[in-house]
Each structure stands twice: as C-alpha cells, then as structure tokens.
N, CA, C and O atoms as a Tripos MOL2 file, in Angstrom:
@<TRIPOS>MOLECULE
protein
  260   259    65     0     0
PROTEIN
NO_CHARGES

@<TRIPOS>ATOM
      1 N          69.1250   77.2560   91.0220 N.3       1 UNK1
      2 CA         69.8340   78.5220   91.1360 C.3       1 UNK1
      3 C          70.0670   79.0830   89.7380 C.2       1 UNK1
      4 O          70.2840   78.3980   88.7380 O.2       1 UNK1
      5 N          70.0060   80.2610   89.7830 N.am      2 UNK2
      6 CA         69.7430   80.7540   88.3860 C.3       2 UNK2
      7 C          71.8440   81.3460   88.2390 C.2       2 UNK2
      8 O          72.2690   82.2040   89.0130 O.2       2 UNK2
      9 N          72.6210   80.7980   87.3500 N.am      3 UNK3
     10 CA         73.2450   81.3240   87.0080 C.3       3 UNK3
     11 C          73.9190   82.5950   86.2450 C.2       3 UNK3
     12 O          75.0340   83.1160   86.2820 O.2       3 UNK3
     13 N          72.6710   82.8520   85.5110 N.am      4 UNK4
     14 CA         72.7160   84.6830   85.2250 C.3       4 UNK4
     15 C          72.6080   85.7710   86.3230 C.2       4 UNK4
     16 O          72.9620   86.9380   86.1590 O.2       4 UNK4
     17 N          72.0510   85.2300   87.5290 N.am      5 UNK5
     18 CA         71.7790   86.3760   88.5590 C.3       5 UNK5
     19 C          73.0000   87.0950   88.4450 C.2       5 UNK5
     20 O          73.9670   86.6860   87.8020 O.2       5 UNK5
     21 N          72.9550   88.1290   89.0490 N.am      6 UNK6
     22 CA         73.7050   89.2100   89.3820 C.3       6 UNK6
     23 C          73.1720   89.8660   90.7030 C.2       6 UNK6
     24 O          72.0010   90.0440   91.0390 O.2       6 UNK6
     25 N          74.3790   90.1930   91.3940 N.am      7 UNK7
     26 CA         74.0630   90.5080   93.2870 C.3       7 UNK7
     27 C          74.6100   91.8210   93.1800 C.2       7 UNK7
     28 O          75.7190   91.6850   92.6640 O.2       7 UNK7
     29 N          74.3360   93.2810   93.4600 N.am      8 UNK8
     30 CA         75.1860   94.3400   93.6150 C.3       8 UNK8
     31 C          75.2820   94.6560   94.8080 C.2       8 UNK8
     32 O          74.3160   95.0120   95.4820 O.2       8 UNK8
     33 N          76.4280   94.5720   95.2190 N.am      9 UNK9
     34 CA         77.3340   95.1850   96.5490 C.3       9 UNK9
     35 C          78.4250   96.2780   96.3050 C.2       9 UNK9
     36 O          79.5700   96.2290   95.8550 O.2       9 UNK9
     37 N          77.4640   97.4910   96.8740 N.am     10 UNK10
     38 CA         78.0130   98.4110   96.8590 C.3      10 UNK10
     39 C          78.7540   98.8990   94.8300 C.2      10 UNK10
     40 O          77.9940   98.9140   93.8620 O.2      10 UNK10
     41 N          79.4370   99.0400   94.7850 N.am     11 UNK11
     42 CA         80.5780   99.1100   93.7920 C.3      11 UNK11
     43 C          80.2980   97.6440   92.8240 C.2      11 UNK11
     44 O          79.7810   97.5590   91.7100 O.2      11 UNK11
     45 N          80.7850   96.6950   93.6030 N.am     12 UNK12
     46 CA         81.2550   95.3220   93.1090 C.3      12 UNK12
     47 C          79.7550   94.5580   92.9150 C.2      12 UNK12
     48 O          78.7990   94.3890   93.6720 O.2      12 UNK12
     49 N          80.0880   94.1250   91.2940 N.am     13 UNK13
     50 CA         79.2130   93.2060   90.7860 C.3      13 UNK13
     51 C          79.1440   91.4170   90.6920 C.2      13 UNK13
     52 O          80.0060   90.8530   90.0180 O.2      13 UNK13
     53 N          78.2410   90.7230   91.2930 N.am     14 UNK14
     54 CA         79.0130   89.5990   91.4470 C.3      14 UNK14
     55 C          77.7980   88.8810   90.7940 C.2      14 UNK14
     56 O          76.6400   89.2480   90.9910 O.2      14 UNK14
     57 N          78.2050   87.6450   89.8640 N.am     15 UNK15
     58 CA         77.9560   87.2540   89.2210 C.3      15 UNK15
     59 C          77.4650   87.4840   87.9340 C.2      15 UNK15
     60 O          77.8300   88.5810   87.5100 O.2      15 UNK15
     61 N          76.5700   86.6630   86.9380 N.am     16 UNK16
     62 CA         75.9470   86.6120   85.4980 C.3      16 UNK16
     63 C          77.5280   86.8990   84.6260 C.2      16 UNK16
     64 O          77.6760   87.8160   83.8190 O.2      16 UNK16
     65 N          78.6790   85.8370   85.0270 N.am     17 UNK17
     66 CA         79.3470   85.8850   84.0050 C.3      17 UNK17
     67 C          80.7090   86.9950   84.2380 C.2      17 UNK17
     68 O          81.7680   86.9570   83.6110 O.2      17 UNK17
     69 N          80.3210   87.9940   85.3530 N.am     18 UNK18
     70 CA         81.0470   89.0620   85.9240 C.3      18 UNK18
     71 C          82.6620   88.4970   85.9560 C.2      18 UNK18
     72 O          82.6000   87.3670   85.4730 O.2      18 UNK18
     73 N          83.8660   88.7540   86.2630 N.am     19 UNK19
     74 CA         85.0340   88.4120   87.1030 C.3      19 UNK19
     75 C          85.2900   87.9470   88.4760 C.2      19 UNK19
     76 O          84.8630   88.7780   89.2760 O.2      19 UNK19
     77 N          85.7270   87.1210   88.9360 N.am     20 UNK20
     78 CA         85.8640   86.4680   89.9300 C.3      20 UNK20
     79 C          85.8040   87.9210   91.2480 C.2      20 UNK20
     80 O          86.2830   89.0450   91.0990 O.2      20 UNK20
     81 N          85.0070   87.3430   92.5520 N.am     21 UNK21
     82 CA         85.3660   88.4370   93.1580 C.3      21 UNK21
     83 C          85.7410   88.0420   94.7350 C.2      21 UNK21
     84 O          84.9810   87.3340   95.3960 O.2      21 UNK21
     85 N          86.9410   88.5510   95.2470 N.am     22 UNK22
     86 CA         87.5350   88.1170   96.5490 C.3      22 UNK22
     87 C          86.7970   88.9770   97.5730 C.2      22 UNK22
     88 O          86.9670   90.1940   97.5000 O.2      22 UNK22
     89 N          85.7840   88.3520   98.7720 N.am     23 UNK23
     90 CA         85.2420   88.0690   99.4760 C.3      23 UNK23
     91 C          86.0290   87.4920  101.4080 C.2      23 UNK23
     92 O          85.8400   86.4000  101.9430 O.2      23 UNK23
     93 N          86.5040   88.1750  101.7380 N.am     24 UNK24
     94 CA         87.4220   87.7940  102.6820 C.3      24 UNK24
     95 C          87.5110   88.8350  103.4720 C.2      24 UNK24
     96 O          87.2720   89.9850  103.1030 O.2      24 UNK24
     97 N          87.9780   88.3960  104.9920 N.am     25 UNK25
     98 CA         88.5440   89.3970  106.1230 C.3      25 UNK25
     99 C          88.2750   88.2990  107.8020 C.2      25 UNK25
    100 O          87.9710   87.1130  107.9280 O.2      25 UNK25
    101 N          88.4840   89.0860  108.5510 N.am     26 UNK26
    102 CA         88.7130   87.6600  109.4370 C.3      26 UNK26
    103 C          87.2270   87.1820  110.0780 C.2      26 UNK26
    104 O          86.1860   87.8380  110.0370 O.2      26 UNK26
    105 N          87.4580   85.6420  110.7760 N.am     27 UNK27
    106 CA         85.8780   85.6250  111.2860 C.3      27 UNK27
    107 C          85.4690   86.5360  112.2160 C.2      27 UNK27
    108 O          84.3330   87.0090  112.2170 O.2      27 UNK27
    109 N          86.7200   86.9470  113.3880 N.am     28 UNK28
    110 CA         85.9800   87.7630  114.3860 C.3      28 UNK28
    111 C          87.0860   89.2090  114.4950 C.2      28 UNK28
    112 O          88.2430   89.2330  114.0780 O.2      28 UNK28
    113 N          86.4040   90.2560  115.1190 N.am     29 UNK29
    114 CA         87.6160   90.8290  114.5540 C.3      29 UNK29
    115 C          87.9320   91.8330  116.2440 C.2      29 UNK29
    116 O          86.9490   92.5530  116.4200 O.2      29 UNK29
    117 N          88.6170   91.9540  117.0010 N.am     30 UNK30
    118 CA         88.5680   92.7260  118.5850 C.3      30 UNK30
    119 C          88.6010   94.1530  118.0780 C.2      30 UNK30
    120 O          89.1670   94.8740  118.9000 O.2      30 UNK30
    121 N          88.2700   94.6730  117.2210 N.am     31 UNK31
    122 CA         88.2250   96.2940  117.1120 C.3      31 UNK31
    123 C          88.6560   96.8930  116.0980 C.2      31 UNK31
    124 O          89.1210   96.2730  115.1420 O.2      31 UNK31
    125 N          88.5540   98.4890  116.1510 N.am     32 UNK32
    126 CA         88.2970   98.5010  115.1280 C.3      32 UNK32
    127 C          89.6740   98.8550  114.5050 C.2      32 UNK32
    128 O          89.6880   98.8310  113.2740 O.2      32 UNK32
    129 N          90.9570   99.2150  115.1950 N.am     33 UNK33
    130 CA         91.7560   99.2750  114.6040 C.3      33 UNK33
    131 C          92.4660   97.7060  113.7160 C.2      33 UNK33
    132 O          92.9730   97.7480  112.5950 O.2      33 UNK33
    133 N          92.3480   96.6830  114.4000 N.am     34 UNK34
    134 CA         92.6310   95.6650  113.6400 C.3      34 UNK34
    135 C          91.9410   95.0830  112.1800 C.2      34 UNK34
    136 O          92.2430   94.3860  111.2120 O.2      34 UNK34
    137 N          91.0830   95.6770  112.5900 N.am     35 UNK35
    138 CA         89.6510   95.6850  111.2160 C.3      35 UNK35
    139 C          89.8590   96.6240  110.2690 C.2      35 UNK35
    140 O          89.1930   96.7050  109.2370 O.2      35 UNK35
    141 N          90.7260   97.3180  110.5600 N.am     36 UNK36
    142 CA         91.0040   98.4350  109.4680 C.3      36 UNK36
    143 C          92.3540   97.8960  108.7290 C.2      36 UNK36
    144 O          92.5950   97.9670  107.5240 O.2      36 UNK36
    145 N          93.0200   97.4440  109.5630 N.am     37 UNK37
    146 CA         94.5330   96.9640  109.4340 C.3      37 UNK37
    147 C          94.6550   95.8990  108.0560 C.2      37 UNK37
    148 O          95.1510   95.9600  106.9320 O.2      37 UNK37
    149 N          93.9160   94.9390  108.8410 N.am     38 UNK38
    150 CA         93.0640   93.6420  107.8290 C.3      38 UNK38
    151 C          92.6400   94.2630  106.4310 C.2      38 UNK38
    152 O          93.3130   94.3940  105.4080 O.2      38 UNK38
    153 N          91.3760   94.5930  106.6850 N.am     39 UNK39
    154 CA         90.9000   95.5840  104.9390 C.3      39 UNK39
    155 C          91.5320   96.0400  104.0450 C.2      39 UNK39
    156 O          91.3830   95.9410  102.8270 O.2      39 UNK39
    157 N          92.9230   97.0250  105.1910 N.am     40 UNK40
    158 CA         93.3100   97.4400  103.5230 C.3      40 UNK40
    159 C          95.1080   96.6090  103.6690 C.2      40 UNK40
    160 O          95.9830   96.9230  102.8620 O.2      40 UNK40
    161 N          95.3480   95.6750  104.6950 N.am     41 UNK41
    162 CA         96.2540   94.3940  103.6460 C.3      41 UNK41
    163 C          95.1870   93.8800  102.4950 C.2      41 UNK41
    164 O          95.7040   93.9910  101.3830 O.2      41 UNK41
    165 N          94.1510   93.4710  102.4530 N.am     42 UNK42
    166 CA         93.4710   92.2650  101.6910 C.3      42 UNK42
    167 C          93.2690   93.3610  100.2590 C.2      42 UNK42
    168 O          93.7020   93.0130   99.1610 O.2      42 UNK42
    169 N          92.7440   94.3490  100.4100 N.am     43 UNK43
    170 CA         92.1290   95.3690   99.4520 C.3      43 UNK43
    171 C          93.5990   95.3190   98.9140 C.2      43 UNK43
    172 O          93.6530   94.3770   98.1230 O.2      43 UNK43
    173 N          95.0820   96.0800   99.0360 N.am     44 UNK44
    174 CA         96.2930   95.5310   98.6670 C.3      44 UNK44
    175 C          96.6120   94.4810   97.8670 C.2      44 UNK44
    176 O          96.9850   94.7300   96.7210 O.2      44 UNK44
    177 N          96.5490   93.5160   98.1890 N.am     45 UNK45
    178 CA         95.7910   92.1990   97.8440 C.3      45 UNK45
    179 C          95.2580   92.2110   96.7470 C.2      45 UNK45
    180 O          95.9880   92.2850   95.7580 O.2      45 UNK45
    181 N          94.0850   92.1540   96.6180 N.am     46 UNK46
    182 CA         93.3430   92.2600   95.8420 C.3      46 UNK46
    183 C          93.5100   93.7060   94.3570 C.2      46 UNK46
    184 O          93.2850   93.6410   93.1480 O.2      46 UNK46
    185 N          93.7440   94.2590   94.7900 N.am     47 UNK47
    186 CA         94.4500   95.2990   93.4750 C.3      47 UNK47
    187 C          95.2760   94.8720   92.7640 C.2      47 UNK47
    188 O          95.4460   95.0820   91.5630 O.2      47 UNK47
    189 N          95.9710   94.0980   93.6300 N.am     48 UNK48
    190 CA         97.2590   93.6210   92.4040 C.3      48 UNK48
    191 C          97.3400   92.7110   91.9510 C.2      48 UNK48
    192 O          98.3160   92.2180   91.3850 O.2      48 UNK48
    193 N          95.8740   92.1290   92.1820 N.am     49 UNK49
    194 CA         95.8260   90.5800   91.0110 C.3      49 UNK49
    195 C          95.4350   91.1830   90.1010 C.2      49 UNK49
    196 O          96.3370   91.2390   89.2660 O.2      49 UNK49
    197 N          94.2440   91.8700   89.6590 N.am     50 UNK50
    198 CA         93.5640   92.9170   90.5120 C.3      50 UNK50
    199 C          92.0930   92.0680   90.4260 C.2      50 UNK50
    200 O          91.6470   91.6710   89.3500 O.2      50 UNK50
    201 N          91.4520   91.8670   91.6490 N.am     51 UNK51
    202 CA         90.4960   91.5520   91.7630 C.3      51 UNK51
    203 C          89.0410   92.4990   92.3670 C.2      51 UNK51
    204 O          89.4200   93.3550   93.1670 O.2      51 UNK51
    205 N          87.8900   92.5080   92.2040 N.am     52 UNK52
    206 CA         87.2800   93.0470   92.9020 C.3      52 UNK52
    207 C          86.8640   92.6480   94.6140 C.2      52 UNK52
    208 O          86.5090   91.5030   94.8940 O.2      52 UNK52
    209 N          86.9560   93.6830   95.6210 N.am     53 UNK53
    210 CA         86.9420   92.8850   96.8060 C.3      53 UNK53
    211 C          85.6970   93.5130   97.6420 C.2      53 UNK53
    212 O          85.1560   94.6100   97.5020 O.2      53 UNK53
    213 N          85.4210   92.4750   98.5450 N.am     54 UNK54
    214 CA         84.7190   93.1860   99.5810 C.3      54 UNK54
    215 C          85.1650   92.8730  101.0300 C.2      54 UNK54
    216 O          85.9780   91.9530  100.9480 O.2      54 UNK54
    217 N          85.0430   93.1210  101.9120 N.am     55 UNK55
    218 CA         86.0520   93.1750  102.7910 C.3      55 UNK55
    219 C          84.2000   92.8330  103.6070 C.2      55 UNK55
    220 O          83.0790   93.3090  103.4300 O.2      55 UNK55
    221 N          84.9570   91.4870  104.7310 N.am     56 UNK56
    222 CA         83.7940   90.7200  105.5190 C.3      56 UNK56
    223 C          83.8130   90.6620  106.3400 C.2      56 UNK56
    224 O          84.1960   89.5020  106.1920 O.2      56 UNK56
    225 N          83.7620   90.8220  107.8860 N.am     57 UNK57
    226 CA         84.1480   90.5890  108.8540 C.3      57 UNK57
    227 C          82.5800   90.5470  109.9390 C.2      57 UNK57
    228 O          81.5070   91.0010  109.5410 O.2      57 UNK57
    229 N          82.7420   90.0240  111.0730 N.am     58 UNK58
    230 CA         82.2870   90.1010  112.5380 C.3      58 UNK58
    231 C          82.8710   90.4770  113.7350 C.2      58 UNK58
    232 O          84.0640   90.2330  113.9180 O.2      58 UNK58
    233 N          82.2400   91.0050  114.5310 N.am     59 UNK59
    234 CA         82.5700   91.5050  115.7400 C.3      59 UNK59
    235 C          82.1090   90.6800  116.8630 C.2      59 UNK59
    236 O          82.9820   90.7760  117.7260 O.2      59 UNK59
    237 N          81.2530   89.9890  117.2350 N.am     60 UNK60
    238 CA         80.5050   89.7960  117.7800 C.3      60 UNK60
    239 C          79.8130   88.2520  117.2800 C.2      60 UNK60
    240 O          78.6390   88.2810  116.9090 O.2      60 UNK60
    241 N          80.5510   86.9230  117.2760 N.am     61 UNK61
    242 CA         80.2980   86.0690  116.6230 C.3      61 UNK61
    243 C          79.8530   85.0850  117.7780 C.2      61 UNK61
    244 O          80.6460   84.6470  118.6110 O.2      61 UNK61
    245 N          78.4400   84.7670  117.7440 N.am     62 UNK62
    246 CA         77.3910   84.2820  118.3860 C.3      62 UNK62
    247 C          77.8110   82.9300  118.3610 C.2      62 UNK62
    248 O          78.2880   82.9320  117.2260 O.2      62 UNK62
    249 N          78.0080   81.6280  118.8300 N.am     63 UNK63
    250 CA         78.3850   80.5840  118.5200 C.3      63 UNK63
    251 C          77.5340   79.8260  119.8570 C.2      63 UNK63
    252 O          77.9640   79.8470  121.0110 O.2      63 UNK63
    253 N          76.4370   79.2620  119.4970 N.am     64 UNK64
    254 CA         75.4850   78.6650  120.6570 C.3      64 UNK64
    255 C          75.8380   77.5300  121.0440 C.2      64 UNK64
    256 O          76.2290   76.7880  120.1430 O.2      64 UNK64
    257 N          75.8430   77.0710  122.2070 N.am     65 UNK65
    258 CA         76.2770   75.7490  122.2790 C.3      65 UNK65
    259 C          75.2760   74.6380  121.5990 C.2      65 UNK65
    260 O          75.5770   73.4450  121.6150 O.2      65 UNK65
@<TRIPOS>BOND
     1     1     2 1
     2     2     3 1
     3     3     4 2
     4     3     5 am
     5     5     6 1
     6     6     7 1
     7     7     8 2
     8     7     9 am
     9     9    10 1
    10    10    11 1
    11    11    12 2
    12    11    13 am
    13    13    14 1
    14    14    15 1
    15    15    16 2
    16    15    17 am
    17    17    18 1
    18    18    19 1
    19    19    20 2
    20    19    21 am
    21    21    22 1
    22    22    23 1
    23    23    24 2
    24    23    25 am
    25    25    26 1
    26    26    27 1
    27    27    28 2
    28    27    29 am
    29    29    30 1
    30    30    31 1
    31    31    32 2
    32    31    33 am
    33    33    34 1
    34    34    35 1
    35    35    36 2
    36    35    37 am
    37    37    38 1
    38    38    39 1
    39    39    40 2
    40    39    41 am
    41    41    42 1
    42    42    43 1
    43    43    44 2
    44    43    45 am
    45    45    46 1
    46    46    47 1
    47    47    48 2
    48    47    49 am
    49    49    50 1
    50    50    51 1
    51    51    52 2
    52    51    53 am
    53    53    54 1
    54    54    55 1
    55    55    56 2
    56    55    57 am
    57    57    58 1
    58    58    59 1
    59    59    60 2
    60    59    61 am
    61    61    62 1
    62    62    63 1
    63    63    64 2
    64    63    65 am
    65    65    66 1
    66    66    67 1
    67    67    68 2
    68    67    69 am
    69    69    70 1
    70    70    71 1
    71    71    72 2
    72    71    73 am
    73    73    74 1
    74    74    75 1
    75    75    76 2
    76    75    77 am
    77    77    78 1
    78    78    79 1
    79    79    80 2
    80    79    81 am
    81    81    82 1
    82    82    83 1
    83    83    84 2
    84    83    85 am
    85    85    86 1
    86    86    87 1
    87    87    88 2
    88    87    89 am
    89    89    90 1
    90    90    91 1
    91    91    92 2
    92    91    93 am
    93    93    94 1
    94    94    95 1
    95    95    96 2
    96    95    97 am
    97    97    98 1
    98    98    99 1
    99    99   100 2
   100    99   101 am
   101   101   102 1
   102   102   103 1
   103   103   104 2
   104   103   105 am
   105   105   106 1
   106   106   107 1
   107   107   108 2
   108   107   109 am
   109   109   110 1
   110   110   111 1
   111   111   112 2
   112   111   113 am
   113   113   114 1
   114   114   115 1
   115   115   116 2
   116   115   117 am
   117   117   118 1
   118   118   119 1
   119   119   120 2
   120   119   121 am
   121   121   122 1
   122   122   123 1
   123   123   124 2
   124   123   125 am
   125   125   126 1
   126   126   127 1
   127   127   128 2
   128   127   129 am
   129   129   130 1
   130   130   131 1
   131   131   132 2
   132   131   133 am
   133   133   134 1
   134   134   135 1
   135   135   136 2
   136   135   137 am
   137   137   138 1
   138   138   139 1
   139   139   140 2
   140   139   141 am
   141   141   142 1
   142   142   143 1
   143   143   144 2
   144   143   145 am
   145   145   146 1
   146   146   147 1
   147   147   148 2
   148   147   149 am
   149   149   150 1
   150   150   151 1
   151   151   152 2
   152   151   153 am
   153   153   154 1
   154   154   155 1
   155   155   156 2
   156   155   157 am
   157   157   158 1
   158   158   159 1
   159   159   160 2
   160   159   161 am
   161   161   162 1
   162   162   163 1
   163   163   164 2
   164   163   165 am
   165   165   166 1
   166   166   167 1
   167   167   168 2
   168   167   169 am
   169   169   170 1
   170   170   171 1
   171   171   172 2
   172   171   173 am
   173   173   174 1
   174   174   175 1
   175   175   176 2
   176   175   177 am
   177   177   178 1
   178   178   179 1
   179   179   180 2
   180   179   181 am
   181   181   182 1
   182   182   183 1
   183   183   184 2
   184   183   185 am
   185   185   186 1
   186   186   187 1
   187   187   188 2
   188   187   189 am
   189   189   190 1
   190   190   191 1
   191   191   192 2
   192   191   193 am
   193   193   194 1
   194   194   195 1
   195   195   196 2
   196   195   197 am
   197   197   198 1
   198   198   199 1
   199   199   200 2
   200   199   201 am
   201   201   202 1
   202   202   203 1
   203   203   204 2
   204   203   205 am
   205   205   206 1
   206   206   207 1
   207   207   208 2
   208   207   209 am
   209   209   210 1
   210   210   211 1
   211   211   212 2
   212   211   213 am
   213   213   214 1
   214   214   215 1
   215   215   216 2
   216   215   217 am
   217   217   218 1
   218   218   219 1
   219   219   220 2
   220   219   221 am
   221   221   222 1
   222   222   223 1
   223   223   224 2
   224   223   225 am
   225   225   226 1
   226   226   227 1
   227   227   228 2
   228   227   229 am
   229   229   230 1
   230   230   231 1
   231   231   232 2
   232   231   233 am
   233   233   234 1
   234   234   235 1
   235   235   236 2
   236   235   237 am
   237   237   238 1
   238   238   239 1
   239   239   240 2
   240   239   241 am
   241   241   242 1
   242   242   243 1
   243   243   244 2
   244   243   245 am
   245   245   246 1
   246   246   247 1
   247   247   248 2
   248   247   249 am
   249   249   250 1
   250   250   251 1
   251   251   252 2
   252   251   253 am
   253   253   254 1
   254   254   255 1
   255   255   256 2
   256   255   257 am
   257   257   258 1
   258   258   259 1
   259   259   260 2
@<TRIPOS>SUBSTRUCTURE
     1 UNK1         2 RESIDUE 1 A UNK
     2 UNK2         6 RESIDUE 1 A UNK
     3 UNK3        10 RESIDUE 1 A UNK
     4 UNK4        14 RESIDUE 1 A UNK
     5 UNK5        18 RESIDUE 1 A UNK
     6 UNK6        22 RESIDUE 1 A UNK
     7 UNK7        26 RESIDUE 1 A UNK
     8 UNK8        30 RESIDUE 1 A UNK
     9 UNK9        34 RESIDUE 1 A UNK
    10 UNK10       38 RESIDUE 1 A UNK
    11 UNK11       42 RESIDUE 1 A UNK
    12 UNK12       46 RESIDUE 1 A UNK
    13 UNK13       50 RESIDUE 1 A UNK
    14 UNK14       54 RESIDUE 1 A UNK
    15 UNK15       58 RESIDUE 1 A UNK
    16 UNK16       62 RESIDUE 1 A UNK
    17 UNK17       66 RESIDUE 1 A UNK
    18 UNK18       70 RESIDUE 1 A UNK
    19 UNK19       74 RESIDUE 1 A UNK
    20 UNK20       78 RESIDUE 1 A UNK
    21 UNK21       82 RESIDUE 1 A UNK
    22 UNK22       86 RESIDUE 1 A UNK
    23 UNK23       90 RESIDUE 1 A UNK
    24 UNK24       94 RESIDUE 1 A UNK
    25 UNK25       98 RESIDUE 1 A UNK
    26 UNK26      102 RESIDUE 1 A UNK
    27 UNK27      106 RESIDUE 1 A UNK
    28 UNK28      110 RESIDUE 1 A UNK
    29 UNK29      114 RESIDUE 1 A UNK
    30 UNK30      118 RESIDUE 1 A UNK
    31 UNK31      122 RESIDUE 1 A UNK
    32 UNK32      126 RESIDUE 1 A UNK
    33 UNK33      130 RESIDUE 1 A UNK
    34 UNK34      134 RESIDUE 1 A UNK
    35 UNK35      138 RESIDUE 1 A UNK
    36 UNK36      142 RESIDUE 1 A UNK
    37 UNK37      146 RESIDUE 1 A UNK
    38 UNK38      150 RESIDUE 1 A UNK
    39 UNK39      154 RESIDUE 1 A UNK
    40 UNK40      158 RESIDUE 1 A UNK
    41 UNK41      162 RESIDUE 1 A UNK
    42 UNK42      166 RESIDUE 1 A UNK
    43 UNK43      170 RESIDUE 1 A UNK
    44 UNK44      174 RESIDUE 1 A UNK
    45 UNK45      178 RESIDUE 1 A UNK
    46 UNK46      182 RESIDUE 1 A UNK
    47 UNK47      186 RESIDUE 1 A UNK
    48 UNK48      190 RESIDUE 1 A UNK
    49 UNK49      194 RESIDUE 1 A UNK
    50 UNK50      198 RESIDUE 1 A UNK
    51 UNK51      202 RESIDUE 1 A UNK
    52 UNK52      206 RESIDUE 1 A UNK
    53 UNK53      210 RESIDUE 1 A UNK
    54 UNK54      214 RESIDUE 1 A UNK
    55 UNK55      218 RESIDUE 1 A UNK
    56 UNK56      222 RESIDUE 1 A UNK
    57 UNK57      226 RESIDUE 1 A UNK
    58 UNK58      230 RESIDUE 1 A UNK
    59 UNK59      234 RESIDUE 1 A UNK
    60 UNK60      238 RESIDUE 1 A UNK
    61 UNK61      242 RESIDUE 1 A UNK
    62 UNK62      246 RESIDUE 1 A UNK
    63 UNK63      250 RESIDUE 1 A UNK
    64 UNK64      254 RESIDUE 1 A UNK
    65 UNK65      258 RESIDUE 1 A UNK
C-alpha cells in the first residue's frame, strides 16, 4: 500500500500526510429524515474538533445468510 496516496472525496482530502479525517454515520439508516438528523449532529461534531468529515451511511443493508 502506497502511503503517499491521496483519495479525493468530494471537498475532503484523505491521505499522503493530509489531517486525520472522521468518516462516520449509522450502519442502516430508516429514512431520510433520521439521516439528515445524524449528518449534521456528526458534521457538528466534527467542526469543533475541527475535523474534516464525510458523512456514511446505508439504507438498505444486504446481510446474506
């Protein structure tokens, strides 16, 4: 694995040395008002460390037996 890489998402730069970046939101989420709710507690969150964030979630989490 190459430790200089660098990944761009959206805005937020992650890795080659970059600032730590918070990556979080729930595994599954019932809609979309709770999914909004979530994002911007964590984004909140995340400003006031201040970290860069991306906000992660699923809807629809496939789990096969």
């Amino acid at each position: 694995m190459d430790v200089d890489a660098v990944v761009q998402v959206g805005a937020v730069r992650i890795g080659g040395g970059g600032p730590l970046v918070l990556i979080a939101g729930p595994c599954v989420i019932e809609g979309r008002d709770p999914a909004l709710r979530h994002a911007l507690a964590l984004r909140t969150i995340a400003a006031r460390v201040p970290l860069p964030f991306i906000y992660k979630s699923s809807y629809d989490k496939a789990n096969p037996p």
